[in-house]
N, C-alpha and C positions, 0 to 999 in steps of 0.2 A: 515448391510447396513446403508449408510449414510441416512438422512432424506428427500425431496422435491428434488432429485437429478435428473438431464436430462444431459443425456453423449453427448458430442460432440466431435471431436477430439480432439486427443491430445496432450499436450505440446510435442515437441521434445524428442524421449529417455524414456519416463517414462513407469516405470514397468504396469504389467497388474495384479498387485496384492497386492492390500490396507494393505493386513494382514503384507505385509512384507516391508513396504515404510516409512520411518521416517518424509520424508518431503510428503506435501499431497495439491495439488494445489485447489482451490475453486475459483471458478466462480461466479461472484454477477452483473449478467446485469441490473442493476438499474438506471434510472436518471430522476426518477419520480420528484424531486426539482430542477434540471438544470434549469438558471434561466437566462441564454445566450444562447448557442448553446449548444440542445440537440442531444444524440449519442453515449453515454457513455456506455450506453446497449450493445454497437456492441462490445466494448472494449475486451473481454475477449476470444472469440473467434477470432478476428485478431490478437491478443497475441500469439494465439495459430498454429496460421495458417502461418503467418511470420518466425514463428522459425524455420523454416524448410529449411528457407535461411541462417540460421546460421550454424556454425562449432559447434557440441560438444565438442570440444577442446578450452581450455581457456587459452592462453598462460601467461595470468594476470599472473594466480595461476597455472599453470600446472597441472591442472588436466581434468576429462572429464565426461563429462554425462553417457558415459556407465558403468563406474566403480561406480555411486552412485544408490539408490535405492530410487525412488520419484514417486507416482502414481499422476494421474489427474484424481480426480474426478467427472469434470464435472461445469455443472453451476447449482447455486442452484437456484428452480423454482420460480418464483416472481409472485405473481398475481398482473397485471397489474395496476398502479394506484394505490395500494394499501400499502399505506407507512407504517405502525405501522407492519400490518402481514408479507412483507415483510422482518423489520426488524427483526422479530420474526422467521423466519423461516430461517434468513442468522447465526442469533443465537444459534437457537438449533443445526444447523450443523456445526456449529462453535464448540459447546459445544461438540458433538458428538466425534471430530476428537481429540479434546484435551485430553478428558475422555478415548481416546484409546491410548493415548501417543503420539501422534505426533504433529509434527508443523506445523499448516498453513498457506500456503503462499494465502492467499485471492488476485484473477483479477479482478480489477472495470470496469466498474460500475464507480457512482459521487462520491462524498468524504463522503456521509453519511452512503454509506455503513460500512465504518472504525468501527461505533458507537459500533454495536452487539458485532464485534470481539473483542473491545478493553475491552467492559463488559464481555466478557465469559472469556478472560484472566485474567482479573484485579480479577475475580471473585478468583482464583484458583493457584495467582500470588500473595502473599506480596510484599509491596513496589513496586508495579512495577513501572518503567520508560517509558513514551511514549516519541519515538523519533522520530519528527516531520517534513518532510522536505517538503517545499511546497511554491508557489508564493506568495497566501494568506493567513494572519492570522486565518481566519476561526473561528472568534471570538465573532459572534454577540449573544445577547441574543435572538433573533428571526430575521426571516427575513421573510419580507411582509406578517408578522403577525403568520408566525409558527418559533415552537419552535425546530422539526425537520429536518433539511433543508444542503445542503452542505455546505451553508455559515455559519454553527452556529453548525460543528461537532466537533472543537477540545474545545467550549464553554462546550457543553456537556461532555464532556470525562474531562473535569475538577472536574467536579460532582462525576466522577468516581474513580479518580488516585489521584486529587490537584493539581493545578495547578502549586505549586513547585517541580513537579513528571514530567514536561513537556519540554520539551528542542524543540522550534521553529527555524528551520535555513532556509536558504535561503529567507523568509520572507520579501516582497517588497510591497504587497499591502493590503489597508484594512480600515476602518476609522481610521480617527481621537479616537472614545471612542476606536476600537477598542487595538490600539497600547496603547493608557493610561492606558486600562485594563490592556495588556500583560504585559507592566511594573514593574506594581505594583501584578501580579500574576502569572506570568509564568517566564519563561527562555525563552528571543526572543533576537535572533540576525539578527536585520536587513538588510538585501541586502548581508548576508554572510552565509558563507558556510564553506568552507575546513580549516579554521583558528581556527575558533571556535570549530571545530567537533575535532580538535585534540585537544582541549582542556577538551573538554565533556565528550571524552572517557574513559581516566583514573579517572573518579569523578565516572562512575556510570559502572562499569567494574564489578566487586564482584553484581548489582541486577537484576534481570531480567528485561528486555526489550523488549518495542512492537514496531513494526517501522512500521511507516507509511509516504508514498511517493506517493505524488501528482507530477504526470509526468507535472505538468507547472512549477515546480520548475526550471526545464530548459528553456531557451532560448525557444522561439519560434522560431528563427531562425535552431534549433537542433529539436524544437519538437511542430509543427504548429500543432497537431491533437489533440487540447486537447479542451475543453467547454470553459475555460474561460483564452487565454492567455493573459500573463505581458511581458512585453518587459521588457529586463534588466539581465533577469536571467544567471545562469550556463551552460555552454558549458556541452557537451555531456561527454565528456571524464573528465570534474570535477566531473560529479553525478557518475561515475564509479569509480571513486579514491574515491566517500566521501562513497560508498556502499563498496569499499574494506576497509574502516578504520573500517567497523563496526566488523570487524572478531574476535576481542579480547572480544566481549561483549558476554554476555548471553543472547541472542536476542530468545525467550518462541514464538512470532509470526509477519508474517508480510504482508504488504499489500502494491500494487500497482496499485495505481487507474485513474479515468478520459485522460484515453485513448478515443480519439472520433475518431474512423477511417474515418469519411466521409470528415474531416475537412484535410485530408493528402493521397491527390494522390501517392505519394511517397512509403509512407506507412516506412517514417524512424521515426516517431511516437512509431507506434508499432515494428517495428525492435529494437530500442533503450531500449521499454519496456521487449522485449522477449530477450534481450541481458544482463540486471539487472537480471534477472528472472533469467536468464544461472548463472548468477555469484553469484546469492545467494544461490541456491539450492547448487553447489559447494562449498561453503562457510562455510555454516551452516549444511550442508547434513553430510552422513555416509554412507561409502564405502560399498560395498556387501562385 
């Protein structure tokens, strides 16, 4: 049994049995540091709920949800307001799923969720690669005085990986230090995306890779239901071509976070999320 786990519905398709699922969904309703428009919490069950509008059939790839084996575990339990235990217990169940051999795919929740996972991986991952796609840099040494917070989760995970271990794309907002930082320590490609992702991918194709994807990376125009939108971003059907380029890599885990459902009547927010979510599990997944 996984750890602090509360079953909710489930993603579209997915088996009813953990012992035999390669890919393994987690839930992290967290947005204890939203520092705009909090909602991020709802994220993971409208994820869940939406795909139900979807086809199990992907014509991208021709394949289908029924043919692969993926459990939904649920959401992992958060004691409210409580940021450090929280991330400790998105952690250990983090830790949990890996230690049994699978991969998971973590639904956010804010961007700080990413931290835990990207630590229980890096733990049990040489070399690994964090690949980064998102509005903003996410690169502050602190924000409004803490050093835990969504705007300051890919700062931390430097700490973790190095910052020459990081590859930033879509990236359009963030300070001024911020950007001089990424500069001079990361891999950031400003206001770009599918140019450079095809450049990336053959560089780090032979090590393991965590991905993580902050759904403002797109357009607000494609995808108003997020906390913190940037005008400027990626069309909906570019973050789908830049998630099918990842297919050559050895992607060990991955995350798709800061869905705000309150912020999109539409609900093509979380449709767009539960549609990623379709074409990775297909992707990355293993056929029964």
């Amino acid at each position: 049994m996984l750890p602090y786990i509360e079953k909710c519905t489930d993603f579209m398709g997915s088996t009813a049995e953990y012992s035999e699922s390669q890919i393994v969904l987690l839930g992290a309703p967290m947005d204890f540091t939203t520092s705009f428009r909090p909602g991020t919490r709802q994220g993971p069950q409208q994820i869940r709920s939406v795909s139900y509008g979807l086809e199990e059939y992907s014509f991208y790839l021709d394949k289908d949800l029924a043919n692969y084996k993926y459990f939904d575990a649920g959401d992992v339990e958060l004691p409210f307001g409580h940021v450090k235990e929280s991330l400790k217990r998105i952690g250990q169940t983090m830790g949990q799923v890996l230690d049994d051999g699978k991969m998971p795919l973590v639904l956010g929740g804010e961007h700080l969720v990413s931290l835990p996972a990207i630590e229980e991986v890096a733990k049990r991952n040489k070399d690994l690669v964090l690949l980064h796609f998102d509005a903003h840099a996410d690169l502050r040494e602190n924000y409004l005085g803490e050093q835990l917070s969504h705007a300051t989760v890919i700062r931390r995970a430097v700490d973790l990986v190095g910052g020459n271990n990081i590859y930033q794309l879509g990236i359009r907002s963030g300070t001024g230090e911020e950007f001089a930082y990424a500069k001079e320590n990361t891999n950031i490609y400003v206001d770009q995306l599918l140019e450079p992702l095809s450049r990336v991918v053959p560089k780090i194709k032979n090590r393991p890779v965590y991905v993580t994807l902050d759904i403002d990376v797109v357009d607000p125009a494609f995808a108003p239901g997020t906390g913190t939108p940037e005008p400027g971003g990626c069309t909906a059907r570019e973050i789908i071509e830049a998630v099918h380029m990842l297919k050559k890599l050895n992607v060990v885990g991955l995350d798709l976070v800061e869905v705000s459902p309150v912020y999109d009547q539409s609900e093509r927010t979380a449709l767009l999320a539960a549609k990623l979510v379709r074409e990775l599990i297909l992707q990355f997944g293993i056929k029964k």
